[in-house]
Structures are given as C-alpha cells and as structure tokens.
C-alpha positions, 0 to 999 in steps of 0.5 A: 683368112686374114690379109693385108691388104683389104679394100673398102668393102660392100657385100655385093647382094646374095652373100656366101653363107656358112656353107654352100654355093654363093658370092663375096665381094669387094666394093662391089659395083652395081648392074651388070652389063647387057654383053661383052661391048658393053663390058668394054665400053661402059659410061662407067669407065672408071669402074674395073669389075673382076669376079672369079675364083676365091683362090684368086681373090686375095691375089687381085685384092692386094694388086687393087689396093696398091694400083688404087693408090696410084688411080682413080680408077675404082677396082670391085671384086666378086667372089662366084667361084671360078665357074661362076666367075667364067658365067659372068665374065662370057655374059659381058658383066664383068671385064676380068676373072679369076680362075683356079683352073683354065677355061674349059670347053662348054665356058669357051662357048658361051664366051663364043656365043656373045664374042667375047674374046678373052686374053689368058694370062698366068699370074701364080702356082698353088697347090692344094694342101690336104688337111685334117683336124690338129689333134688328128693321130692316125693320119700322117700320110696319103696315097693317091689311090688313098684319096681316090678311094675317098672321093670317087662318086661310087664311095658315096655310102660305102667309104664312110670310115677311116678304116675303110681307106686305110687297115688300121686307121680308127672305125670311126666317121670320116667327114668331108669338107671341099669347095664347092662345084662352082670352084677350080679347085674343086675340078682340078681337084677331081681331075688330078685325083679322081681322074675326071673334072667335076666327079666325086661323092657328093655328101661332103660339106661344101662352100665357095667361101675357104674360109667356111671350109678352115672353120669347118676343118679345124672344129671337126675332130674326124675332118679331111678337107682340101683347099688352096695352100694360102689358106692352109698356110694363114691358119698353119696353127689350126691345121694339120697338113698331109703329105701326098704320094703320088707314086712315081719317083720322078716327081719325088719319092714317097710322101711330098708335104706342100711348100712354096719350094715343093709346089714351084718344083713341081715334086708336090703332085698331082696337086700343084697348079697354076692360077689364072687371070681372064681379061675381055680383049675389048675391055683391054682396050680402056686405058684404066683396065691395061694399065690395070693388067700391066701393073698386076703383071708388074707387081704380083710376083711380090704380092703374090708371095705376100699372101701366100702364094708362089710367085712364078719365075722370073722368065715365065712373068716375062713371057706373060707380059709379053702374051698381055702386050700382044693381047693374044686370045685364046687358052694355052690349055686349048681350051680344054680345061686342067692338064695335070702337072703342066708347068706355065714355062712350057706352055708359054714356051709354045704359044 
C-alpha cells in the first residue's frame, strides 16, 4: 500500500516475507528494554518506539511524519502484528502499540506481570472489506452464514469449492487469503463471523504484511481474502469488494458495501471496528511521548481520513483527549477482548 506520508526507513531484522508471520518497520531503533521502568526512563529519551498492528501502521506513520517536523524527538515503528505488538509493549521494549482489536485477557497479564500499566486510547473505525479477484462473476454478495461456512475450523477439508458455499456458484477451488494469527484483524475477524476470537480453518494463505494479501488476491482468479478497508480502498482498481448481510434489519437491510459512511454508522456489520493506540503510563510521563500522544490525538482525525480510514466524531476525539489527559488506565473493553458492534461514543460515555 502506498502512502503519503513515509518516513526514512530502516527494516528492523527478521523482515516479513511474502507470506507468513513477521515484522516491518520504520526507523527501526536498537535493543529492546529490560521492562516496563526502562521502557519509561530510557537514556535514549529521545527515542519514542511503537510497534503493533499493520491496520495501525499507516495511521501512526503519517502522525510521525508530521510531529518529527516540529521535534527532535525521533519516532520508530515496528509492524509484529497487534499480538505481537501487545508481547512487546507488556515486555517494556516498546512505549507504544497499535491494535486492530482491544487487549484481551491472557495480554493484560502478561502486562500485570511486569507492572505496566497501560492508557487505551481510540484513535479510528475501520471495517473489514471482503475481496475477491476483479474478473470474479458469480460472487456479488455474502451472507454471514456465508462466511461462517467458509471459515469455521470444521470446514477445513470439506468446504474446498465455490459451490459448497453457495448452489449455483461454480465447482471450482476457493483459495483463502487472511492475516496472520498474530493480527486483530484476524481475532475480530473470527470473533464477529466465526463466533470465537482466534478459530478458523487453518489452509489459507497468511501474512502480517496487507499488502502480501492485496498481492495475493488480485493474482488468484479463485481468491476470497479479508483485510482492513484502507488497503482495500488504495487498491480499489485491483479488487472487487463484497457486500455483506448480516441479517438483521436494524442495521440495514440486505447487503451492506464498506464505505467510510457505512463503516461510521454503523450499518457495515458485523465487520466495522474501532482501532486503538496503547501507550505505557510511565512512559507517559516523558515529555517527547505526551506531547507525542497529544499531537496524535489533536491531529489524526485528518490524518486518519487521509490514509483511508474513518476518523472518529468529533465528541468521542474529545472524550479520548480527555482519557489521555487523565492518564486513566486500563481497558474500555474490560479487558476482555472484541465486543462486536460496539461503538467508541458509548464506551467512552461510561468510563
């Protein structure tokens, strides 16, 4: 996916192959920190080091950019994944992560483990597009039910045709593409459709890297993948989007297509979402991280609908302002993991 906003890079070592688990980066800084105090009171306090989810990724690049033109702090960005991120963030080796999905429980205490307590903080919605090949004319539409037939763990080795998810769809070979198990997209993606966080089939093509998965799509004529709607939406050309039924009118009735007004309303179900930055509360307390945070929060409502995301309104950006600046702890989700169809406005309303 091409941005923007790009930042002097360094792949940091063990860079993502073409498919498969891995880690990107940008400006990528050296050795990792022993824990959390030292995440927070590195010599090198200069350096702000964020890693997390590729969903993420483009977001906190172009907030980097813009902030390194007005510091001298110096901003490195990883790419592990949101699981991956969420290892390293509880570690102490990084002071910020991304996430495509909030913290879940077995994260929260490996963070508990090494005290680090951690601030939440909303900064988008994005939903998942589901994309098959451009030249693709039998599919124009899925159900849920659809994609739950086409995913569950038990259709491994029994679901391997088109027409075993749908009469009338052609008897050839479906091939799968999706992130990798290390990715929020991933969980929420099985927990919305699937009905459970981490379970599905496991013969699909995977990676960290969205991009792997466009390039995969769009050169398989008997594709089906999913990844967030920025990457569907930069390579629009090359794809073909599916709209998704949900079944229940009071979201919208039929078929609903991701846009950036179906993914803000919340019609797009069950696959809108909001998408998180995690920030170290001791690390918050270095004055090139808060300002950092504060100018991510000022300015990503611009930046996020720049590189293809949906910002959030203008009251729940003020209501997440207002959660950094009392560095209140902890998870709006209570630490439970994805809530499907949750909206940002409501949680931030009771916490």
């Amino acid at each position: 996916m091409q941005f923007k906003h790009l930042l002097v890079v360094a792949v940091v070592a063990g860079s993502l192959p073409a498919c498969g688990g891995g880690s990107k980066g940008s400006a990528a800084g050296g050795g990792a920190g022993k824990d959390s105090a030292e995440a927070g009171t590195s010599a090198k306090a200069e350096v702000i080091k964020i890693d997390g989810s590729s969903t993420v990724f483009p977001i906190t690049e172009a907030v980097a950019e813009e902030f390194q033109r007005e510091s001298k702090a110096r901003v490195t960005i990883g790419v592990s994944g949101t699981g991956g991120g969420f290892k390293k963030f509880c570690a102490g080796e990084t002071v910020i992560t991304g996430a495509s999905r909030p913290i879940r429980p077995s994260e929260v205490e490996l963070c508990g483990q090494a005290s680090v307590e951690y601030i939440e903080l909303p900064v988008a919605y994005d939903g998942i597009a589901i994309v098959v090949h451009k030249n693709n004319d039998w599919v124009d539409t899925m159900t849920v039910a659809e994609l739950a037939t086409l995913w569950r763990p038990e259709s491994q080795d029994k679901v391997k045709h088109w027409n075993d998810v749908r009469t009338g769809w052609p008897e050839k070979e479906v091939h799968l593409y999706g992130p990798g198990v290390d990715s929020g997209t991933y969980d929420y993606f099985t927990k919305a459709i699937v009905g459970k966080e981490h379970s599905s089939r496991g013969d699909f093509t995977s990676s960290e890297d969205d991009n792997a998965l466009v390039q995969g799509v769009t050169g398989d004529p008997l594709s089906l993948g999913f990844f967030g709607f920025a990457y569907y939406s930069e390579n629009k050309k090359k794809l073909k989007v599916v709209p998704v039924d949900d079944g229940r009118d009071e979201t919208g009735a039929g078929p609903i297509l991701p846009t950036p007004e179906t993914i803000a309303d919340g019609t797009y179900q069950p696959l809108s979402r909001p998408v998180f930055i995690y920030v170290n509360k001791k690390a918050a307390e270095r004055a090139e991280v808060s300002a950092f945070i504060d100018y991510y929060i000022k300015s990503s409502r611009d930046l996020v609908a720049e590189v293809g995301y949906i910002p959030l309104p203008a009251a729940a950006s003020k209501l997440v302002a207002e959660r950094f600046e009392a560095r209140t702890t902890g998870s709006l989700f209570a630490g439970e993991g994805s809530k499907v169809g949750a909206t940002v406005e409501s949680l931030l309303a009771k916490n």
